[in-house]
C-alpha positions as CSV (number, residue, x, y, z in Angstrom):
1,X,109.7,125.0,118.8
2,X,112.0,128.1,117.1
3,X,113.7,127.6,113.5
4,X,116.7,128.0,112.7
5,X,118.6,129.8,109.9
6,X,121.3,128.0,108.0
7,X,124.5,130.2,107.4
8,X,126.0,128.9,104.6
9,X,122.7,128.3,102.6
10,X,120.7,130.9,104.1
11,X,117.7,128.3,104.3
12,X,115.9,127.7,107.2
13,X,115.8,124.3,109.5
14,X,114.0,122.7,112.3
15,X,115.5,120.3,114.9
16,X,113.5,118.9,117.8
17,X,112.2,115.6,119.5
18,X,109.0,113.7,119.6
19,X,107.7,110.3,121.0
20,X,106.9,107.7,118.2
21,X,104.4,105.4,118.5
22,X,106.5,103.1,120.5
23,X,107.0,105.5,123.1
24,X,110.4,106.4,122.2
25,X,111.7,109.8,122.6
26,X,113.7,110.4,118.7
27,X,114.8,113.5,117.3
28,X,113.9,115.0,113.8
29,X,115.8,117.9,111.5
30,X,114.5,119.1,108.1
31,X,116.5,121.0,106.3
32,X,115.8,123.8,102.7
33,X,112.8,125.8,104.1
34,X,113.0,129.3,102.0
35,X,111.0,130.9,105.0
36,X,110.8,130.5,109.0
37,X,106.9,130.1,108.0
38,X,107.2,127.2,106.1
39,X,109.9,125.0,108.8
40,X,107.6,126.5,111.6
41,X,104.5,125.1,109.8
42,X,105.8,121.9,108.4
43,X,107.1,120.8,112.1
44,X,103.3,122.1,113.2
45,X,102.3,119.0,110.8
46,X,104.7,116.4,111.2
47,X,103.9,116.7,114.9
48,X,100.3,116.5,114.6
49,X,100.7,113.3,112.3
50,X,102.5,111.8,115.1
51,X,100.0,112.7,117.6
52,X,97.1,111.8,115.0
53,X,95.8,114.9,115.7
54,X,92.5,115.4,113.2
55,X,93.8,119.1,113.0
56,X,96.1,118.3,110.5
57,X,95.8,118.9,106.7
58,X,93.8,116.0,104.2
59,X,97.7,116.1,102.8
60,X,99.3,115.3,105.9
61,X,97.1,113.1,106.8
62,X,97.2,111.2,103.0
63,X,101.2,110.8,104.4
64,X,99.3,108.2,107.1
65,X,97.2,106.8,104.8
66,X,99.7,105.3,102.2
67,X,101.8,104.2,105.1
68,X,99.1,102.4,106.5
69,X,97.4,101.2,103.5
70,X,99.9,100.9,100.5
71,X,101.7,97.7,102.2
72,X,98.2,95.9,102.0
73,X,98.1,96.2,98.1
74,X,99.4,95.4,94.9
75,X,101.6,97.5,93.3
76,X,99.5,98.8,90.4
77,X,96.4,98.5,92.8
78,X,98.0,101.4,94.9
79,X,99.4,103.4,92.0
80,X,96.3,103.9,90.4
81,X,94.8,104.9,94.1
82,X,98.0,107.5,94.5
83,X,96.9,108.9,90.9
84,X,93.6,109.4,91.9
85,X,94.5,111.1,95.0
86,X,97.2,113.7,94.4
87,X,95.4,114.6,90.7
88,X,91.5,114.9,91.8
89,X,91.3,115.2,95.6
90,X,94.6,116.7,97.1
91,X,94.9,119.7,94.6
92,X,91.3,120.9,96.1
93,X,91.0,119.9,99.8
94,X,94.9,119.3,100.6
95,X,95.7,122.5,102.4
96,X,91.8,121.9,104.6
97,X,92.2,120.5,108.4
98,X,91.2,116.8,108.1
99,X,88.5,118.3,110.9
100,X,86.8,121.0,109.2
101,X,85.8,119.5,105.8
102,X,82.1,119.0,105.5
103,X,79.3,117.3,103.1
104,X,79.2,121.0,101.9
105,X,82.6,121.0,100.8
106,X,82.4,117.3,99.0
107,X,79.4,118.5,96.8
108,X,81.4,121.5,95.8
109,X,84.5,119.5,95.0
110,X,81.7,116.7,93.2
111,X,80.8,119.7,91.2
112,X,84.1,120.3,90.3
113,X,85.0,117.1,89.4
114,X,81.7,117.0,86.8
115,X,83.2,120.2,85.1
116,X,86.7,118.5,84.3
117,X,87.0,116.6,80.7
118,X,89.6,114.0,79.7
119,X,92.7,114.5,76.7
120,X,89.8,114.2,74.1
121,X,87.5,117.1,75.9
122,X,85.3,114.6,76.8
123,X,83.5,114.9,80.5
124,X,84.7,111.6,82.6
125,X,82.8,108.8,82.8
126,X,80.4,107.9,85.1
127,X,82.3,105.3,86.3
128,X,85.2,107.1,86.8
129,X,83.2,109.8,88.9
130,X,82.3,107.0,91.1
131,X,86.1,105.5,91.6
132,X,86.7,109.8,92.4
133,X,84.1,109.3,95.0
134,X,84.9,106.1,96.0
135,X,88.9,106.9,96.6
136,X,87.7,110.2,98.7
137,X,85.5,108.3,101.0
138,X,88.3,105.8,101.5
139,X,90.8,108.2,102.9
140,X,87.8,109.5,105.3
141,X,86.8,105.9,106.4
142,X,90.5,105.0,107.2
143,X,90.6,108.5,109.8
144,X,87.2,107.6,111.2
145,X,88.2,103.8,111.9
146,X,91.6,104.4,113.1
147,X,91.8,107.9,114.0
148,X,89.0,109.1,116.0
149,X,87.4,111.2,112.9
150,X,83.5,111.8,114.2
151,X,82.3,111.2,110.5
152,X,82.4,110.5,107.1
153,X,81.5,113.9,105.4
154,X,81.8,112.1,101.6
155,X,79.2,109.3,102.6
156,X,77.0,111.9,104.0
157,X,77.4,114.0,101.2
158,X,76.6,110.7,98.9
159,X,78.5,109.2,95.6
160,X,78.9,110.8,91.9
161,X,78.4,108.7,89.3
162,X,77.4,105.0,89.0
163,X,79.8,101.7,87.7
164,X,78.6,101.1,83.7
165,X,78.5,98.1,83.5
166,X,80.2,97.1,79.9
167,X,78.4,94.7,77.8
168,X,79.9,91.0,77.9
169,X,80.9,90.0,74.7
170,X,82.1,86.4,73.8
171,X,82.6,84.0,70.4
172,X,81.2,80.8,70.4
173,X,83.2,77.9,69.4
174,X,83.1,78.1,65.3
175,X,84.0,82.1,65.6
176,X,87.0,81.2,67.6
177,X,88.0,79.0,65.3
178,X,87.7,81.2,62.3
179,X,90.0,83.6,64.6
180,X,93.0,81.7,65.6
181,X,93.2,80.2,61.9
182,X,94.5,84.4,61.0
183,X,97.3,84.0,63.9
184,X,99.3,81.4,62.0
185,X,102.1,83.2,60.7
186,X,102.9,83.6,64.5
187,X,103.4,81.2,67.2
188,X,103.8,83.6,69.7
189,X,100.2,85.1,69.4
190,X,99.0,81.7,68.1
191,X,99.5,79.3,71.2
192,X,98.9,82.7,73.4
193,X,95.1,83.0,72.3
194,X,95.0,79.4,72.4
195,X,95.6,79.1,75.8
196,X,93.4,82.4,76.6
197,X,90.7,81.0,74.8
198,X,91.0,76.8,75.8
199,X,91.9,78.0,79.4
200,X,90.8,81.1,80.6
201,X,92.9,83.0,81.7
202,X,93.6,86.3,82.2
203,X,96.2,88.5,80.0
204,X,98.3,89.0,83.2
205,X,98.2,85.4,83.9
206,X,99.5,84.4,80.4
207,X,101.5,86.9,79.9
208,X,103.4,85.5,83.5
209,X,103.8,82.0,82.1
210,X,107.1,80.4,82.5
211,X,107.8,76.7,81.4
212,X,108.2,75.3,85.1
213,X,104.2,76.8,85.3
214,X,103.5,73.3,83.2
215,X,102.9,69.5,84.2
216,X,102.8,68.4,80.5
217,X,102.7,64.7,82.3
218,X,99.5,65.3,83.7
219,X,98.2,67.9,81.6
220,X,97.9,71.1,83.6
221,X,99.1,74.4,83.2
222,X,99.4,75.9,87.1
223,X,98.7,80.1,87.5
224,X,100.8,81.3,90.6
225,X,101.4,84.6,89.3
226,X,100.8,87.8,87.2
227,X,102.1,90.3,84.5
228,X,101.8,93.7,85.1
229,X,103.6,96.4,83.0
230,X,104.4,99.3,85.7
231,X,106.4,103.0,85.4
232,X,107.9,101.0,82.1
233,X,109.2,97.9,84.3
234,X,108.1,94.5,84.0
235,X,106.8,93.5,87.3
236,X,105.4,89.9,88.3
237,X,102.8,89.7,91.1
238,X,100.8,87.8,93.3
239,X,97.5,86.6,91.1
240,X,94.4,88.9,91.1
241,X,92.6,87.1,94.1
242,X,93.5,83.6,96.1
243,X,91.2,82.0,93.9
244,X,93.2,82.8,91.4
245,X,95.8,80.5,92.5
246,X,94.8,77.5,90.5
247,X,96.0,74.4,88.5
248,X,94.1,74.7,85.0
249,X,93.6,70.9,83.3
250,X,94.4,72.0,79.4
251,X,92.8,69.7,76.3
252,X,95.4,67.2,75.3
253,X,95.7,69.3,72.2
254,X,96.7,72.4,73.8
255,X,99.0,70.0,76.3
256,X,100.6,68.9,72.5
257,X,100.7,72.7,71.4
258,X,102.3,74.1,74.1
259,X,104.9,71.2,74.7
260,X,105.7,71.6,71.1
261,X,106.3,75.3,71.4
262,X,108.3,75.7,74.8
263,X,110.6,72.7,73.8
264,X,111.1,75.1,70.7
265,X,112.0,78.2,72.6
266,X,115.4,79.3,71.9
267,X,117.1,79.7,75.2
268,X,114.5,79.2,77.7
269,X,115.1,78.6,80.9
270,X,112.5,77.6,83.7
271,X,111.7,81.7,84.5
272,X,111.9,82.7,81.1
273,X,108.3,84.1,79.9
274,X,107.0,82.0,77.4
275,X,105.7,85.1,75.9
276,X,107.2,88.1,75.5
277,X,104.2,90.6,74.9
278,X,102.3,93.8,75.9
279,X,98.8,93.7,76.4
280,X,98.5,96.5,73.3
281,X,100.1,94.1,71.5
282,X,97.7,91.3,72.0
283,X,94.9,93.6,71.4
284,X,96.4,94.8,68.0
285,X,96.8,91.5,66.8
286,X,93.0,90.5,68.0
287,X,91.8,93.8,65.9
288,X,93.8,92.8,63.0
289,X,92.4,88.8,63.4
290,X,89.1,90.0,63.6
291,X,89.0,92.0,60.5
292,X,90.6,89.2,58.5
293,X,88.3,86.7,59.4
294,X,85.3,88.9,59.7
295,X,84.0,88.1,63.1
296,X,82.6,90.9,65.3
297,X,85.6,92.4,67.3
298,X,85.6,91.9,71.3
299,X,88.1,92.8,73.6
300,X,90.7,90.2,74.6
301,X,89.6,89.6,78.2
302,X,86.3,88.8,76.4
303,X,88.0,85.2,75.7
304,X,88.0,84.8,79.2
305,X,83.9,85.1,78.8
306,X,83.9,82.8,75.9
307,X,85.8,80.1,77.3
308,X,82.9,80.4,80.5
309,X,80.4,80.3,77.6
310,X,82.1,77.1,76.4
311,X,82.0,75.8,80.0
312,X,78.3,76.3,80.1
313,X,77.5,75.2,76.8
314,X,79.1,71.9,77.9
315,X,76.9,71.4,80.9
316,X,79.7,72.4,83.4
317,X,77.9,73.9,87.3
318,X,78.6,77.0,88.1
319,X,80.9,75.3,90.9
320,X,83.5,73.7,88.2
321,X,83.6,76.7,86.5
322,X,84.6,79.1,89.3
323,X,87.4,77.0,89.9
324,X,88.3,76.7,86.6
325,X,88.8,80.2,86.4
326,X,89.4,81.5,89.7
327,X,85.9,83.4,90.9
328,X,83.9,82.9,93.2
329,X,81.2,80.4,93.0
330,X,78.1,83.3,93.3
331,X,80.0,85.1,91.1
332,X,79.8,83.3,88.2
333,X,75.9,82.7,89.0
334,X,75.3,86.3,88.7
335,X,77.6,86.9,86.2
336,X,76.4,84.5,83.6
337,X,73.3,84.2,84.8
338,X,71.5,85.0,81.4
339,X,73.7,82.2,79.6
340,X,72.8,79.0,82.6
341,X,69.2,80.7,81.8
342,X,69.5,79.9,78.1
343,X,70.8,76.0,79.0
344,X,67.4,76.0,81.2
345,X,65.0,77.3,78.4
346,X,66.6,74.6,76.2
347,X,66.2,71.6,79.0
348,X,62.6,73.0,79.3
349,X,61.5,73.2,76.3
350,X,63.0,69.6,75.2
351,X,61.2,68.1,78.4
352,X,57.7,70.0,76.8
353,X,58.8,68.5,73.5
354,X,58.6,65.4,75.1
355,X,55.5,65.5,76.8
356,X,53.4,66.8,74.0
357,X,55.0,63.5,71.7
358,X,54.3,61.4,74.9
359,X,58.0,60.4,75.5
360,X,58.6,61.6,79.0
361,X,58.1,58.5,81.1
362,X,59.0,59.1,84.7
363,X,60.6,56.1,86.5
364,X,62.8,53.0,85.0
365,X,59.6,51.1,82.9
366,X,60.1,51.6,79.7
367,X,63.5,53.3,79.4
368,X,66.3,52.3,77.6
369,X,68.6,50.8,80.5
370,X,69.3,47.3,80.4
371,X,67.2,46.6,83.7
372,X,64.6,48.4,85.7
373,X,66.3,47.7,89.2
374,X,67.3,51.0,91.2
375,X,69.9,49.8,93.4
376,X,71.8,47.8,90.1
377,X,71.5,51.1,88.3
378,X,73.0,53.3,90.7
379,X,76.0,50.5,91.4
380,X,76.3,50.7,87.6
381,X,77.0,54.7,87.8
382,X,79.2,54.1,90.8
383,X,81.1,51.7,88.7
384,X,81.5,54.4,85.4
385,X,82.6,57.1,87.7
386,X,85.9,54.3,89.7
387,X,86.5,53.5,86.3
388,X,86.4,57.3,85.0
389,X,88.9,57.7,88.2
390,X,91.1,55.0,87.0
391,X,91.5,55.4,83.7
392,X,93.4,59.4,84.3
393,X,91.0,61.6,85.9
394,X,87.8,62.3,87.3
395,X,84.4,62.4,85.3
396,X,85.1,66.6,85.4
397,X,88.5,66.0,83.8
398,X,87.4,64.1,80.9
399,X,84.7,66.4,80.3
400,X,87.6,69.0,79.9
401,X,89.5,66.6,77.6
402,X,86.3,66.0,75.4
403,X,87.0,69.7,74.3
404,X,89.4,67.9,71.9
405,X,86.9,66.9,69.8
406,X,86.4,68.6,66.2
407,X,89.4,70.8,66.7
């Protein structure tokens, strides 16, 4: 196809037609080329996107990639995918055919990546090598599955880096306590670590909250939604997984806190955010607790680890507590796995403690029940657990509400 020379401009153009991927014959012009080189070699491109031909440049071919894959994901999700993208991997194998890069050229551009430091001159991470790696062999995956690509050349090539894993911190119970007794000259951070800390959530999630998120009736607090802070826009999303989606049963003293302090908000209408804050500004105000009170300083998302700590110390499964806070059930197993260990050694060793002062007695002889027949004594829990039912919840639910206690 020729190119054309504006006139008036003196810029150069191209105009022609191609079949879209619904068979449709359309036509195209692109206007502001500085040379016949550049229209030429751009309509080269856009034509070979069209025909998904795996000539075409990694750029071009990152043009199919975010129209394919940027509907599928949240909005921060993808922008910190685009950042990785055009900063680490386009500026180095942009202007290479899609076709023609090899393992060879993914260990140079490894290489490269190693070399680079951060504002501070610090080399990168580890685990930020990996996402590098990760993002690259994503864009490669996505020709080979849906564009005819032979092969992976970053797989082959293998990964940079390794995930760190960061050390899980948490507060027990009286350290949390000692903390939210320095957030009293503000009700905004006050209630907002209470409900972190009581319920689990995540900052996104609280930071969402709206009054008509609470059933102050029955006691629940329901998470449909998160906070994100994006390109200096306040944007609400879809929760971090579907689990997410959840309906969190708060202590009846939190349910009394939080009634207390919405009814209170000047203003608020259903969709007004109960709180108002950044995430910096949470974590200031953790920093600044934790030096007044003098308990060893965790992140805030490390409430979110506490509160499961909490769950565990109470003799919640790993089931409830998933739920509670919107993982999956394996996922807390692994996760915590050294603090359910802990609850073991402590079973264990009371059940040893027992044998050696012969006070393990297997079977109903002997115990303190008020009779020794089986079928009576599992009517009786039957009974406990209807009533439990009847009088406002399940057994789980007054568990939750026991939390009350000593606050």
């Amino acid at each position: 196809m020729p190119a054309y020379k504006d006139k008036n401009s003196g810029k150069w153009y191209v105009q022609f037609r191609y079949t879209d991927w619904q068979g449709e014959r359309k036509q195209k012009l692109k206007r502001g080329f500085a040379t016949k080189r550049e229209a030429l070699n751009w309509e080269r491109e856009f034509l070979m996107q069209k025909k998904a031909d795996l000539g075409m440049t990694l750029e071009s071919f990152y043009e199919l990639y975010e129209a394919d894959v940027k509907p599928k994901l949240k909005l921060n999700t993808w922008l910190n995918k685009e950042c990785l993208i055009k900063t680490k991997i386009l500026p180095y194998l942009g202007k290479r055919k899609l076709s023609d890069i090899t393992p060879r050229d993914i260990v140079c551009w490894q290489n490269e990546m190693r070399k680079l430091t951060d504002a501070n001159g610090k080399p990168y991470s580890s685990t930020y090598l990996k996402n590098m790696h990760n993002q690259m062999s994503a864009l490669f995956n996505h020709a080979v599955r849906y564009y005819g690509l032979s092969g992976n050349p970053a797989a082959r090539a293998g990964s940079m880096g390794e995930k760190e894993a960061k050390e899980m911190l948490f507060w027990t119970k009286e350290e949390f306590l000692k903390f939210i007794d320095t957030q009293m000259e503000s009700p905004l951070h006050y209630y907002a670590f209470e409900l972190l800390y009581w319920c689990g959530l995540r900052e996104g999630e609280l930071l969402a909250l709206t009054p008509s998120d609470f059933d102050f009736d029955k006691g629940i607090v329901m998470v449909r939604k998160s906070y994100q802070r994006i390109k200096g826009e306040d944007v609400i999303t879809d929760p971090k997984t579907k689990k997410s989606n959840r309906n969190i049963q708060m202590p009846q003293f939190l349910c009394d806190e939080i009634r207390y302090y919405v009814e209170h908000l000047y203003g608020a209408e259903p969709d007004t955010r109960i709180f108002p804050l950044t995430k910096q500004s949470l974590k200031r105000s953790m920093e600044r607790g934790c030096k007044e009170s003098g308990i060893k300083v965790i992140r805030v998302h490390d409430l979110r680890h506490s509160h499961v700590s909490l769950l565990i110390d109470m003799g919640f499964s790993a089931l409830a507590i998933a739920e509670r806070v919107g993982h999956e059930t394996i996922d807390i197993t692994f996760r915590y796995a050294h603090l359910f260990l802990g609850l073991a050694a402590m079973l264990v060793a009371a059940a040893a403690a027992n044998l050696l002062t012969g006070s393990f007695n297997m079977g109903f002889t002997g115990q303190p029940v008020a009779h020794t027949d089986g079928v009576w004594n599992f009517l009786g829990m039957a009974l406990v657990g209807l009533g439990s039912v009847l009088l406002g919840g399940c057994p789980l639910r007054q568990l939750i509400l026991s939390l009350t206690e000593n606050h």
